[in-house]
N, C-alpha and C positions, 0 to 999 in steps of 0.2 A: 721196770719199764713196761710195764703191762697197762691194761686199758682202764684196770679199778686204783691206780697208784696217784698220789697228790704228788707233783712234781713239787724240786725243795724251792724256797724263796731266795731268789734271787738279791743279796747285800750288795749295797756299792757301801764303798768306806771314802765319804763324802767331808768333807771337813773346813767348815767355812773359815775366810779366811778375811779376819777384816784391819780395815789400813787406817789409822788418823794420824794426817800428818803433823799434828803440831808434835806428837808422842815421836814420830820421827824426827823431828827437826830435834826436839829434844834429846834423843839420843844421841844426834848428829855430833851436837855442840859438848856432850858429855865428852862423847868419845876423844875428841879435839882437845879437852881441856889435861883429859888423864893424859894424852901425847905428848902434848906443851908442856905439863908438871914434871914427864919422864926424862925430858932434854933437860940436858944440865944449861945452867944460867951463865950466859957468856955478855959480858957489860959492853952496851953501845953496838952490837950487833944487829939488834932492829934499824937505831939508825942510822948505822952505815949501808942499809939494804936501800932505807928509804931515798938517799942524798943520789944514789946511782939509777934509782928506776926514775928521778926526777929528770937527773945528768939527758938522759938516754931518751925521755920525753920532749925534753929541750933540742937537741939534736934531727928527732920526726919532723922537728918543725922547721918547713923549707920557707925562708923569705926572701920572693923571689924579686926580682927587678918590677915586674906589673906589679906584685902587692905594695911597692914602694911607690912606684907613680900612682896608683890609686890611692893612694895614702895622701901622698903629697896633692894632687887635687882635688880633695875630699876637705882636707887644710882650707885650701885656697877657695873653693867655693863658699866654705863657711864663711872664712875672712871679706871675699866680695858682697856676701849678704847679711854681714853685719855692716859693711858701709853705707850699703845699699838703705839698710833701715834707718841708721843713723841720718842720711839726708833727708827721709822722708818724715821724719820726725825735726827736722828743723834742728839738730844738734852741730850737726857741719855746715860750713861754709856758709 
């Protein structure tokens, strides 16, 4: 610690650190497949998963008395503007 001494050099332990995600996604999907190979194979299992998450989709869906009258006159204006064309066209009456 005297005034003729080289003070020592300061190290950082610095360690770059780089990301590519396709090499993650890749590993992603490895991981998942060695998971799925470890589960033992139980038949028809996927799709009785699949028939219940439809069940249950089918059910979110509210059809309400307005989406019925909009429906039904949604019907009926088309039907009054295919008559409508039809006479203008000289096909009726």
């Amino acid at each position: 610690m005297g005034f003729f001494q080289q003070r020592q050099i300061r190290k950082f332990n610095y360690q770059p650190v780089f990301y590519d995600p396709r090499k993650e996604a890749l590993k992603e999907k490895m991981d998942a497949a060695e998971r799925a190979k470890a589960e033992e194979y139980k038949p028809g299992a996927s799709i009785r998963g699949s028939f219940r998450r439809m069940e249950v989709a089918r059910k979110d869906l509210k059809y309400t008395p307005f989406m019925r009258f909009v429906s039904i006159m949604g019907i009926a204006a088309a039907l009054v503007a295919a008559v409508y064309m039809a006479q203008l066209m000289g096909l009726l009456f």
